[in-house]
N, C-alpha and C positions, 0 to 999 in steps of 0.2 A: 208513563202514560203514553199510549201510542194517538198520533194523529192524522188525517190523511187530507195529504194537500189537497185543492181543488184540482190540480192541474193531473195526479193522481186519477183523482174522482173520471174526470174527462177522458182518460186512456181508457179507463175499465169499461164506462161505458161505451163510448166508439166499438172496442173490440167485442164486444156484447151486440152491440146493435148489427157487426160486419157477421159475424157466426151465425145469428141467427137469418140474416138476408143469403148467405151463403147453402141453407139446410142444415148446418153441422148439429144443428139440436133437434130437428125433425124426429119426430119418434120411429120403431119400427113399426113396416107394416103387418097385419094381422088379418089371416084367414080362417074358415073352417071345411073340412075336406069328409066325406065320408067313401070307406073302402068298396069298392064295386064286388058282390058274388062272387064276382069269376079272377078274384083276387086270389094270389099265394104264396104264402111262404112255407119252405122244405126245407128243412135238414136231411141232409144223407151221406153216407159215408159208404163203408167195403171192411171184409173182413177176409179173411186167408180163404175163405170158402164159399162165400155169397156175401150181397151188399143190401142196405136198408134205407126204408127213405120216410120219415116220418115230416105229415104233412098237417099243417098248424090249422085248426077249426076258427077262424075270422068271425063267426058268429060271436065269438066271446069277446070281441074287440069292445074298448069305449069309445062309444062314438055321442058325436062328432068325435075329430081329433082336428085338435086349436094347432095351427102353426103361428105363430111368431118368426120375421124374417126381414133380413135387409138387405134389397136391391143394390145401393150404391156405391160397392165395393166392387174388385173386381171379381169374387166372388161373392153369390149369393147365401149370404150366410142366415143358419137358421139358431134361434135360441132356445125352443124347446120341441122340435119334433122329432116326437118318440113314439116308436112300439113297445109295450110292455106284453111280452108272450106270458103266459101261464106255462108251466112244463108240463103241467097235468092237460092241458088242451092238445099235444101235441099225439096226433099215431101214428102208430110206427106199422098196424097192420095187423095186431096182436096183443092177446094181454102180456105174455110171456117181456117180447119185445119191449112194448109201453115200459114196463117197470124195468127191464134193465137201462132203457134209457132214460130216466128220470132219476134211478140211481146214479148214473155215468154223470149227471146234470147235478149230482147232490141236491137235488130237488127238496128234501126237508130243511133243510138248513137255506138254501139258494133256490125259493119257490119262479125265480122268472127269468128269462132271456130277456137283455134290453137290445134293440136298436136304434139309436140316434143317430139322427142328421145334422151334419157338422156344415157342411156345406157345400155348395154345387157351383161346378162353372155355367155361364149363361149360355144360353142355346143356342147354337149356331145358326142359319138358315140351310136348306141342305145337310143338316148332321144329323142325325138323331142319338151319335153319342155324348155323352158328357162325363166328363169327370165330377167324380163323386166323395167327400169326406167320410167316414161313417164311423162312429163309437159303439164296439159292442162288446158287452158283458155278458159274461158266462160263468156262473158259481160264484160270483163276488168279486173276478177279476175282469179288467177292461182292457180293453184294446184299441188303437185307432186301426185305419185301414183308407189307404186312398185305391180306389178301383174305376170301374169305365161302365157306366150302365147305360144303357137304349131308351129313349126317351122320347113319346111321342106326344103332341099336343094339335088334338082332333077333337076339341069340343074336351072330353074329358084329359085329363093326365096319365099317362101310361108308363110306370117305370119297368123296366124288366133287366135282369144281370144274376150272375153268378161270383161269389165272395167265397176263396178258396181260403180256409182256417186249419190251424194245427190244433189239439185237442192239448197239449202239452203248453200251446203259449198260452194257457185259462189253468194250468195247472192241475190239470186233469189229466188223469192217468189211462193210456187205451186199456179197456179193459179184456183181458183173457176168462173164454168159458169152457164148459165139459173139459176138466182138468186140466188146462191149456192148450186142450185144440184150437181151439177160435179163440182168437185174437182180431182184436177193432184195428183197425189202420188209424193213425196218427191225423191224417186229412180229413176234413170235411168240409164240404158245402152249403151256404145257404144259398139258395136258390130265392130272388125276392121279385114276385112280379106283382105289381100295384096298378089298380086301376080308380086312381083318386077321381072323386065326383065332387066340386066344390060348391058348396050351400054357400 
């Protein structure tokens, strides 16, 4: 039979009572943000012969979008802000296009592009870069990615950056067309400029 001394009892509580006078139990904090119109996110890439740039319809977005995040680390870490792209929202400028690049997306089997934010450094005064965490998934495989995006806070939120990807680290294959003339390039970028409005 176990039993707990008094003197036990006393520690636990003490270090219970210092954690909490210290914050260490403080919850995270919680916002809600909605994307501004003149928000965008691109994909695009290049092919042996011309280059394409299929640009995401943000009207299909769910909004709000809840952030969950905690300040007092020394970075700012987030625990669920996410994009979820549809591949069918995304044009490329054409029917033809649209559907080889939703193929290339394996889009029936892998219907979405995810973006998550993992976490950001705090903002400098005078900077408007910041270093950036970000989780993104393509065809059911993920990736991290630490990069440098432009950040401005003027009333609203403004992120803007470019996130240079290989088509092969998602295990996707560049794909070859008109018997192997055109061939996709192994690169591409997303292109992500946000202009968060927070409710």
């Amino acid at each position: 039979m176990l039993s707990t001394s008094p003197h036990i009892t006393k520690i636990v509580w003490i270090v219970s009572v210092l954690l909490i006078g210290f914050g260490f139990t403080d919850p995270e904090r919680e916002t809600k943000v909605r994307v501004g119109s003149e928000s965008e996110v691109v994909i695009s890439g290049t092919t042996n012969v011309n280059e394409f740039t299929c640009k995401y319809n943000l009207e299909e977005l769910e909004l709000p979008i809840r952030l969950t995040y905690d300040d007092k680390a020394e970075k700012i870490q987030f625990s669920n802000a996410q994009l979820r792209l549809a591949n069918d929202c995304f044009d490329c400028g054409g029917k033809t296009i649209n559907k080889d690049f939703r193929e290339l997306l394996q889009t029936e089997e892998y219907p979405q592009v995810e973006l998550r934010l993992l976490y950001v450094d705090p903002p400098q005064p005078d900077n408007q870069k910041i270093g950036v965490g970000m989780e993104i998934k393509i065809a059911g495989v993920t990736r991290n990615y630490e990069t440098i995006l432009y950040c401005e806070q003027q009333g609203n939120i403004c992120v803007d950056g470019t996130i240079p990807l290989k088509l092969t680290d998602f295990g996707l294959e560049p794909p070859r067309k008109v018997l192997g003339m055109i061939k996709v390039h192994d690169e591409i970028k997303v292109r992500i400029a946000l202009r968060l409005n927070e409710i």
